[in-house]
C-alpha positions as protocol buffer text, in pm:
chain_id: "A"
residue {
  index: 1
  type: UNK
  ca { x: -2484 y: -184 z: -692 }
}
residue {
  index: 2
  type: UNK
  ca { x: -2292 y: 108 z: -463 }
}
residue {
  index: 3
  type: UNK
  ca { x: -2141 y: 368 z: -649 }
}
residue {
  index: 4
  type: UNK
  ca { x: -1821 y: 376 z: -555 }
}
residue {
  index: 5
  type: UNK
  ca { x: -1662 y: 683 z: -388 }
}
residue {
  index: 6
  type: UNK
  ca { x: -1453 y: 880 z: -620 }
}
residue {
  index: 7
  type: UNK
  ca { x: -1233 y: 1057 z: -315 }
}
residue {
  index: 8
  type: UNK
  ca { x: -1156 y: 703 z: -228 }
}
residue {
  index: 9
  type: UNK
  ca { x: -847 y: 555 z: -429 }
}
residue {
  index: 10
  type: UNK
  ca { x: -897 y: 183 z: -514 }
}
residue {
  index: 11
  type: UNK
  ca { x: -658 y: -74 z: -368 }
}
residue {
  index: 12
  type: UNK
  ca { x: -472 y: -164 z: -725 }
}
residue {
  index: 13
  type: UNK
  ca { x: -350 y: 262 z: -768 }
}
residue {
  index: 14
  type: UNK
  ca { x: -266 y: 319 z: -402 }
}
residue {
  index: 15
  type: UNK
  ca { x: -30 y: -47 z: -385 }
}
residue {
  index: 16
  type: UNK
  ca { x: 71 y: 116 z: -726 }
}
residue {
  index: 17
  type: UNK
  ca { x: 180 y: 460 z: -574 }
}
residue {
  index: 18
  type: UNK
  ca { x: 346 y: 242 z: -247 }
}
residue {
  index: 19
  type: UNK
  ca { x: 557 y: 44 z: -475 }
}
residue {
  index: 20
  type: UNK
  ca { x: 687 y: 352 z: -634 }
}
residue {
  index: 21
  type: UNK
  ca { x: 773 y: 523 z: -329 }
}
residue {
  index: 22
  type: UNK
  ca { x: 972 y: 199 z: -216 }
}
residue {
  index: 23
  type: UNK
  ca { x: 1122 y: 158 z: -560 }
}
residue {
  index: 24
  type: UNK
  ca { x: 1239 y: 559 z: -471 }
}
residue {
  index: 25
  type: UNK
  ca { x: 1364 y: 519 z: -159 }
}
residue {
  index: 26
  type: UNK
  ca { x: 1586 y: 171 z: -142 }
}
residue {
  index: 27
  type: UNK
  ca { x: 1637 y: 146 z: 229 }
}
residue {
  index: 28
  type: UNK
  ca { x: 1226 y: 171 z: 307 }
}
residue {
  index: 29
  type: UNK
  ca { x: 1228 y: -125 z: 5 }
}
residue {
  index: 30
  type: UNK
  ca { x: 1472 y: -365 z: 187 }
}
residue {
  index: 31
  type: UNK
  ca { x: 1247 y: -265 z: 535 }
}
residue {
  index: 32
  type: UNK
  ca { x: 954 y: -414 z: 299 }
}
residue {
  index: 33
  type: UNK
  ca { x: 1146 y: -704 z: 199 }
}
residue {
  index: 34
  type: UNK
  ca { x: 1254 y: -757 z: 516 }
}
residue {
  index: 35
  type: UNK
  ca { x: 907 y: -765 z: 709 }
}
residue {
  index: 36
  type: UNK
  ca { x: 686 y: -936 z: 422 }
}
residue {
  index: 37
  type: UNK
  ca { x: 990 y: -1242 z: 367 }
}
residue {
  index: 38
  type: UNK
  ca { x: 1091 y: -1122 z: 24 }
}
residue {
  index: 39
  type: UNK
  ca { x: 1362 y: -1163 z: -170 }
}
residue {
  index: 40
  type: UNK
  ca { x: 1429 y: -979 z: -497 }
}
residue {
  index: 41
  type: UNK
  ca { x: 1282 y: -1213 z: -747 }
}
residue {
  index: 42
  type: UNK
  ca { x: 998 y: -1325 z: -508 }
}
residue {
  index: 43
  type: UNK
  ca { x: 921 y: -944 z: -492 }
}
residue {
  index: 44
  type: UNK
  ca { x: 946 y: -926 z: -883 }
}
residue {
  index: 45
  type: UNK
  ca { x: 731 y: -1239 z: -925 }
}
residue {
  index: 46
  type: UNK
  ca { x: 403 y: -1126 z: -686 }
}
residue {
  index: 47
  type: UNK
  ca { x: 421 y: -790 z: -825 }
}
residue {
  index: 48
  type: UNK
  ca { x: 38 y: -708 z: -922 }
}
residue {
  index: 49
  type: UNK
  ca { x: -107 y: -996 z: -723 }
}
residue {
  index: 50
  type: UNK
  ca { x: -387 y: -934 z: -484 }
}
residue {
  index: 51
  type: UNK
  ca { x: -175 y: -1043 z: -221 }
}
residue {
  index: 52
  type: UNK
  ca { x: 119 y: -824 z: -247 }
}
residue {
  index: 53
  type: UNK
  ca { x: -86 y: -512 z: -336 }
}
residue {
  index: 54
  type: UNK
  ca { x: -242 y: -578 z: 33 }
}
residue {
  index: 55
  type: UNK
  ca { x: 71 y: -617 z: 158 }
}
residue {
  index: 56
  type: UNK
  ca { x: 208 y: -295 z: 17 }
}
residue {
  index: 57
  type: UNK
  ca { x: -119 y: -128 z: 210 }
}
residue {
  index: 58
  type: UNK
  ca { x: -69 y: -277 z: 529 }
}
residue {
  index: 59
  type: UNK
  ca { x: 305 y: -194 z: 544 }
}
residue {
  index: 60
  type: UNK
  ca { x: 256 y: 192 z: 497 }
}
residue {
  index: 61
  type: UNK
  ca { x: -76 y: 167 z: 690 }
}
residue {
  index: 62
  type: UNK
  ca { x: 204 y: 53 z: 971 }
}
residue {
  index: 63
  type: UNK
  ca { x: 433 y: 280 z: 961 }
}
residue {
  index: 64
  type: UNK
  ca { x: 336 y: 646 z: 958 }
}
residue {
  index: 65
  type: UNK
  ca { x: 637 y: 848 z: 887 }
}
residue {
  index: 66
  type: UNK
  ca { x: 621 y: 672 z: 527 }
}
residue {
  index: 67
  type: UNK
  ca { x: 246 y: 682 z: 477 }
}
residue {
  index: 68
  type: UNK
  ca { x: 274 y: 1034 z: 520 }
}
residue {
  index: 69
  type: UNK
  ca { x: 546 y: 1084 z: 301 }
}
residue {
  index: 70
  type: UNK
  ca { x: 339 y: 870 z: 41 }
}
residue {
  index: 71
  type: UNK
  ca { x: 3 y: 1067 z: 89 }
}
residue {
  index: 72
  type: UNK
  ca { x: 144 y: 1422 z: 73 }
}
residue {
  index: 73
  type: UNK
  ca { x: 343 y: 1264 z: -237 }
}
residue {
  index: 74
  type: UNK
  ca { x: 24 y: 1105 z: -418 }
}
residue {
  index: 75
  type: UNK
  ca { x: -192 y: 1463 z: -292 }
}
residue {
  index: 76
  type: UNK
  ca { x: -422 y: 1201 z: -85 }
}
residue {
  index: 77
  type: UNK
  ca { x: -526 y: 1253 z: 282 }
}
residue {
  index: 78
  type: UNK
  ca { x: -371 y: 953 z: 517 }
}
residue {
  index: 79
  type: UNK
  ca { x: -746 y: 931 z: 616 }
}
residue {
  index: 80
  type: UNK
  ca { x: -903 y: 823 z: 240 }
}
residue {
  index: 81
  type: UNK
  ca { x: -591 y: 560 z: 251 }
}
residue {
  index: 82
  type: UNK
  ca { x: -665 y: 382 z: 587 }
}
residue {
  index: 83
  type: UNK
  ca { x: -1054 y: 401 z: 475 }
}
residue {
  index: 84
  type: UNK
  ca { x: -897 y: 143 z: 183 }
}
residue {
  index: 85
  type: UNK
  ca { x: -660 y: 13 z: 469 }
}
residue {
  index: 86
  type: UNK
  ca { x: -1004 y: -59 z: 662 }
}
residue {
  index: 87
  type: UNK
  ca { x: -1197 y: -196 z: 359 }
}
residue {
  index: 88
  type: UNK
  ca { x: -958 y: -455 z: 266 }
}
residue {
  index: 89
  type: UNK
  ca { x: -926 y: -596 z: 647 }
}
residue {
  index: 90
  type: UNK
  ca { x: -1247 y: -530 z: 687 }
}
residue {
  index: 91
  type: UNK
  ca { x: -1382 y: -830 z: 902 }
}
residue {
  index: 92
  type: UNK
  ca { x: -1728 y: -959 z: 955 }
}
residue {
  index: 93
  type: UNK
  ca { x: -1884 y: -1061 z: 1349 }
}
């Protein structure tokens, strides 16, 4: 069994950190909502699933004014998040 890479944050902390920066800044939220078909209770509902906690990752992974904002927030480089960002849409030939 790998050891897993301690510089690396795990997928359930870093959806963790991107809800909190959405649930700080409400117009980057309703952008979220928007683009993933949410509407308040749905959001409330898949909070902590494994789908929305990919969704959360792929969202800041697309838009790099906000993963930046998150990363210098959570003292994480934006290159240890896309290596999750990678890992999680990772896809075998």
């Amino acid at each position: 069994m790998p050891v897993p890479n301690r510089s690396e944050p795990d997928i359930s902390h870093l959806a963790d950190a991107c809800l909190g920066y959405l649930s700080e800044n409400p117009e980057e939220l309703l952008g979220f909502m928007q683009n993933a078909g949410l509407d308040p209770q749905s959001l409330r509902a898949a909070i902590g699933t494994e789908r929305m906690q990919h969704g959360l990752i792929d969202y800041f992974a697309s838009n790099e004014p906000i993963l930046l904002a998150l990363c210098a927030n959570q003292n994480i480089t934006p290159e240890a998040f896309m290596r999750v960002w990678h890992r999680i849409n990772r896809t075998e030939f």
